[in-house]
C-alpha positions in Angstrom: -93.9 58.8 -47.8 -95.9 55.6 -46.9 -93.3 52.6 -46.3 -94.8 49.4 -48.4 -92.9 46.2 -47.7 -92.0 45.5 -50.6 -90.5 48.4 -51.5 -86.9 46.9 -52.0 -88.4 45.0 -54.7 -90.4 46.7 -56.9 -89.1 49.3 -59.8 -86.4 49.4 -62.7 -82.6 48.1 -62.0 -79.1 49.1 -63.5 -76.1 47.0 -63.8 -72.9 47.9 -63.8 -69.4 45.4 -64.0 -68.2 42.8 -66.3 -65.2 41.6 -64.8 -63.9 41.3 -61.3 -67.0 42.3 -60.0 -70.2 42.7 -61.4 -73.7 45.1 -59.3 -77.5 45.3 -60.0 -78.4 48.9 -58.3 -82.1 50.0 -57.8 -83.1 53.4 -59.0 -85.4 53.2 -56.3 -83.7 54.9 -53.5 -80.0 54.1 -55.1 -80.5 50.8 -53.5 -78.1 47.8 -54.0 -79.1 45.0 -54.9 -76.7 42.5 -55.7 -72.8 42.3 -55.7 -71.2 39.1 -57.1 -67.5 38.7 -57.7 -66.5 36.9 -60.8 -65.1 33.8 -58.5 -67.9 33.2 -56.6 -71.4 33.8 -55.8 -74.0 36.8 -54.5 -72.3 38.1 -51.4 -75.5 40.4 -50.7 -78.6 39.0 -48.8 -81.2 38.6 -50.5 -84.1 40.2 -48.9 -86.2 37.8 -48.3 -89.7 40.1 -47.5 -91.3 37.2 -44.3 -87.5 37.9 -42.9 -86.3 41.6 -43.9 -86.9 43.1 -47.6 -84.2 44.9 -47.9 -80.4 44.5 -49.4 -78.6 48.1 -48.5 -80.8 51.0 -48.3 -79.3 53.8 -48.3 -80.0 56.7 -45.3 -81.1 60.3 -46.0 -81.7 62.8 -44.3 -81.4 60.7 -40.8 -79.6 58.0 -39.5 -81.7 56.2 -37.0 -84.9 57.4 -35.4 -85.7 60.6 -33.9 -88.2 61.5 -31.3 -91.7 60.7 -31.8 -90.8 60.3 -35.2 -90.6 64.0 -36.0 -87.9 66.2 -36.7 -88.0 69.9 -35.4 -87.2 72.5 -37.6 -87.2 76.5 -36.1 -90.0 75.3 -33.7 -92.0 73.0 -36.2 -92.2 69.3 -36.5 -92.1 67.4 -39.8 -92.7 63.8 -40.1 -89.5 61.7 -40.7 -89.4 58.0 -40.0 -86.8 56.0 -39.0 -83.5 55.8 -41.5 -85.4 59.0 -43.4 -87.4 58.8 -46.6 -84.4 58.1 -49.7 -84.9 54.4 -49.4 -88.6 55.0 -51.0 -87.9 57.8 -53.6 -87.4 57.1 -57.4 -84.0 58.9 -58.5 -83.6 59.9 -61.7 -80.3 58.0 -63.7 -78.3 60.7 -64.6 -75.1 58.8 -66.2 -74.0 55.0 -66.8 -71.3 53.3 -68.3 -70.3 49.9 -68.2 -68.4 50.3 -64.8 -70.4 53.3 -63.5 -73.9 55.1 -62.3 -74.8 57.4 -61.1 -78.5 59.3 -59.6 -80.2 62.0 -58.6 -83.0 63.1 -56.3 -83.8 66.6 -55.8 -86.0 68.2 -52.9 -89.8 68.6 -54.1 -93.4 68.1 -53.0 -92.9 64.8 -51.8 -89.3 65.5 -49.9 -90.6 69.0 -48.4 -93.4 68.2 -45.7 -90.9 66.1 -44.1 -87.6 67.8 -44.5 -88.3 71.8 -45.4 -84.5 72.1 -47.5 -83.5 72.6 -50.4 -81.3 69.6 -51.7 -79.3 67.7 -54.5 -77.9 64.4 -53.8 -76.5 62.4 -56.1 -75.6 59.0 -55.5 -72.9 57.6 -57.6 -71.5 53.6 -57.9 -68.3 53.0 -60.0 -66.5 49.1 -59.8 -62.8 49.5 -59.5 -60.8 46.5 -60.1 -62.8 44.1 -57.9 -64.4 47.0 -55.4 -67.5 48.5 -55.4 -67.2 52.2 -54.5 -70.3 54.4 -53.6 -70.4 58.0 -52.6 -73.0 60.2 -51.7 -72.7 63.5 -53.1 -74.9 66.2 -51.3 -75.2 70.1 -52.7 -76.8 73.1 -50.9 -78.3 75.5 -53.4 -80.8 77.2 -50.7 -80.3 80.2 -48.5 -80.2 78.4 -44.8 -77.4 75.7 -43.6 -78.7 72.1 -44.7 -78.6 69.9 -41.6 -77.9 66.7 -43.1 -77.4 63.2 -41.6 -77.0 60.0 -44.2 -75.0 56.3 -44.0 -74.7 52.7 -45.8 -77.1 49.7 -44.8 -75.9 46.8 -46.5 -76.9 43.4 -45.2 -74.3 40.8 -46.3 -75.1 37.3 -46.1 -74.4 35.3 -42.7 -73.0 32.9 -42.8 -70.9 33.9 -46.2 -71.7 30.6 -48.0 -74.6 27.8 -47.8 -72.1 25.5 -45.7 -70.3 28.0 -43.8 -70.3 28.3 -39.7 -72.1 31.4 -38.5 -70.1 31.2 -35.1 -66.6 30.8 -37.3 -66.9 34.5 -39.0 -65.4 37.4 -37.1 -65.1 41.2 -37.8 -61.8 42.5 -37.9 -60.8 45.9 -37.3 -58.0 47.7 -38.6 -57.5 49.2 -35.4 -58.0 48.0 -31.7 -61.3 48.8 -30.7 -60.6 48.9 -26.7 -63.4 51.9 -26.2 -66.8 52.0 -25.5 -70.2 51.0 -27.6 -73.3 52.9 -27.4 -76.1 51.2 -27.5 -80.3 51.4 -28.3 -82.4 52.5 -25.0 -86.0 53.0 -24.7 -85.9 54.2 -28.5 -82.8 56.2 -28.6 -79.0 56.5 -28.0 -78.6 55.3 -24.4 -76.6 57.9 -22.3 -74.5 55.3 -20.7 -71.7 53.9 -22.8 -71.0 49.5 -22.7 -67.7 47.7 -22.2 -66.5 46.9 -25.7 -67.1 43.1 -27.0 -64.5 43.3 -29.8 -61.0 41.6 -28.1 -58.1 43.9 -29.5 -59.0 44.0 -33.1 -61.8 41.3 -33.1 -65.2 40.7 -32.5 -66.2 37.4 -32.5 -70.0 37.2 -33.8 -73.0 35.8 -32.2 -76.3 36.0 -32.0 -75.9 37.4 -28.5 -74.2 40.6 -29.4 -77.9 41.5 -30.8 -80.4 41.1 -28.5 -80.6 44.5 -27.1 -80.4 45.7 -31.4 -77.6 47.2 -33.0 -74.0 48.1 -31.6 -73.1 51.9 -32.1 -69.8 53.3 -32.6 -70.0 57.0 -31.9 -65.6 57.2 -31.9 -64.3 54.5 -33.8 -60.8 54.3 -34.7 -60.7 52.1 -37.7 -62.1 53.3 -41.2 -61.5 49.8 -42.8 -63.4 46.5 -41.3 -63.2 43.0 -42.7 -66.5 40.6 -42.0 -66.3 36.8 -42.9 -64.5 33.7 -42.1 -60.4 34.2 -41.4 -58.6 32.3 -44.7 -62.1 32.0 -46.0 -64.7 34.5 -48.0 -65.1 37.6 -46.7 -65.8 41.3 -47.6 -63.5 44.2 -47.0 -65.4 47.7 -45.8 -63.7 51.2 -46.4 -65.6 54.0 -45.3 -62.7 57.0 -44.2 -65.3 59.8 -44.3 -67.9 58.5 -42.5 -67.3 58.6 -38.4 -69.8 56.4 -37.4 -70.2 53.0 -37.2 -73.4 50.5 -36.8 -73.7 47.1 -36.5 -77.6 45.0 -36.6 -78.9 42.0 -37.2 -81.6 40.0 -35.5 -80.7 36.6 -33.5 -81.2 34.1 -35.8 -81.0 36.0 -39.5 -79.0 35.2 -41.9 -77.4 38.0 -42.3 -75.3 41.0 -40.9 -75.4 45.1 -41.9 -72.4 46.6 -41.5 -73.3 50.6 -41.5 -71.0 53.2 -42.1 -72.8 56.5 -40.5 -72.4 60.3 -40.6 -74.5 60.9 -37.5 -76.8 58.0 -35.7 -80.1 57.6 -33.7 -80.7 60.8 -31.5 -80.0 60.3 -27.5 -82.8 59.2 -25.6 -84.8 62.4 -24.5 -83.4 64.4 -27.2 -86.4 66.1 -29.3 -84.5 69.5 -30.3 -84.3 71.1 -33.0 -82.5 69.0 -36.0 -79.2 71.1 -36.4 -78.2 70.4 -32.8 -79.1 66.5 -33.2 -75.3 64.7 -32.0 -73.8 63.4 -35.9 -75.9 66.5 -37.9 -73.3 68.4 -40.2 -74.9 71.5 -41.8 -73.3 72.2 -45.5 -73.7 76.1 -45.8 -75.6 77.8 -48.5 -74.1 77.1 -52.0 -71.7 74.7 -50.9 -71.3 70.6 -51.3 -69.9 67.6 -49.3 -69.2 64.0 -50.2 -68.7 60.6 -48.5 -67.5 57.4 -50.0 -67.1 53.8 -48.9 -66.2 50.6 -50.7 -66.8 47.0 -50.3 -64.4 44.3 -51.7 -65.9 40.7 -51.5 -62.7 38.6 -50.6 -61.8 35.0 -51.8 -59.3 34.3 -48.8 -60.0 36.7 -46.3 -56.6 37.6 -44.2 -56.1 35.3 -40.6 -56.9 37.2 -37.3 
């Protein structure tokens, strides 16, 4: 499972979307590439390689780091880097229509030395109206409970458009936010939780809010966000399923994921075994779960 930098680049694409909205996916990893509404331009960043090569990789079978790099397993340690290994795998296109697609990856010699389960996961996209809907649908058929953690990365541009202000866009909650953030510590979930920065429903961006790496939501209320400029372009985020939230960027790039998680990076000192890592659900033997979010880029994004 090396990790080449320009792996967000490389391999065969699929579009989907004629009208409203129109997506280029990857069938490496199930990665998106490109999301362009029909009344304006490329709301995804582009991935420039000398900044950051990615555009949204998807996360699977971790969100985050673990310990060392290693996940345990009944006593044993399997290699696992940060985010896990789906971003790097080929899928296999299993269906596609104009508006749809959808892929597969199941577990096999490459999956197995770093994540000993059986698996299925299937990725689908589908454009309704003008949203972009993604799920992530994962099946069970071993004999054990599969410990499973897995989230959104997109990276949308920052500012929005070539002449926008970076300090005018905002992220709106659809819900106050008054509790606390969680936030990166010596390589893991810091124990102690920070004072909120979002005022009531909004957070007002800057590069500030990144310089000790992403913000962590371990019990947001919201489960629909809103990023850009208020009466200007934005993107609207629906994630209900997923109960964890992530925000990164670097100071100074141009652009800002917005990460809906099931699960996150493991506390600092944590190295147990996977199925007791904080955000792990476990799907039992023979059964299946799904999440779904959506993004909806946004001509005139609503006022504060």
């Amino acid at each position: 499972m090396r990790r080449h930098v320009d792996d967000a680049m490389t391999g065969p694409t699929v579009s989907i979307g004629k009208g409203a909205l129109r997506a280029r996916i990857a069938v490496k990893g199930g990665q998106l590439l490109s999301l362009v509404p029909s009344w304006g331009g490329e709301v995804l960043w582009q991935g420039e390689a000398s900044v950051w090569p990615w555009h949204a990789p998807n996360l699977f079978p971790v969100v985050g780091a673990v310990a060392g790099d290693h996940l345990v397993h009944r006593g044993v340690r399997y290699p696992m880097e940060a985010h896990g290994f789906l971003r790097h795998c080929p899928m296999t296109l299993i269906e596609r229509t104009d508006e749809t697609a959808r892929f597969l990856l199941i577990d096999g010699e490459g999956t197995r030395p770093h994540y000993p389960f059986a698996f299925r996961l299937v990725l689908s996209f589908a454009i309704a109206g003008d949203r972009l809907i993604q799920s992530f649908l994962v099946e069970n058929p071993g004999r054990e409970p599969l410990p499973v953690s897995l989230g959104g990365h997109p990276a949308f541009r920052w500012p929005m458009t070539p002449d926008g202000d970076r300090l005018a866009h905002r992220l709106i909650f659809a819900e106050p936010e008054a509790g606390p953030i969680r936030r990166v510590v010596r390589g893991g979930l810091g124990p102690e939780p920070f004072p909120t920065p979002v005022i009531g429903r909004v957070l007002p961006l800057d590069d500030r809010l990144f310089e000790m790496s992403a913000i962590v939501w371990d019990r947001l209320v919201s489960r629909t966000i809103w990023f850009g400029i208020p009466g200007g372009v934005g993107i609207e985020m629906r994630f209900d399923d997923f109960p964890h939230f992530g925000l990164w960027t670097r100071p100074g790039y141009p652009f800002l994921c917005l990460e809906p998680w099931q699960g996150h990076i493991s506390p600092t000192g944590f190295d147990g075994e996977l199925t007791d890592k904080p955000g792990i659900v476990k799907i039992a033997a023979g059964e299946k779960r799904q999440w779904t979010f959506s993004i909806r880029p946004l001509r005139h994004m609503a006022e504060e």
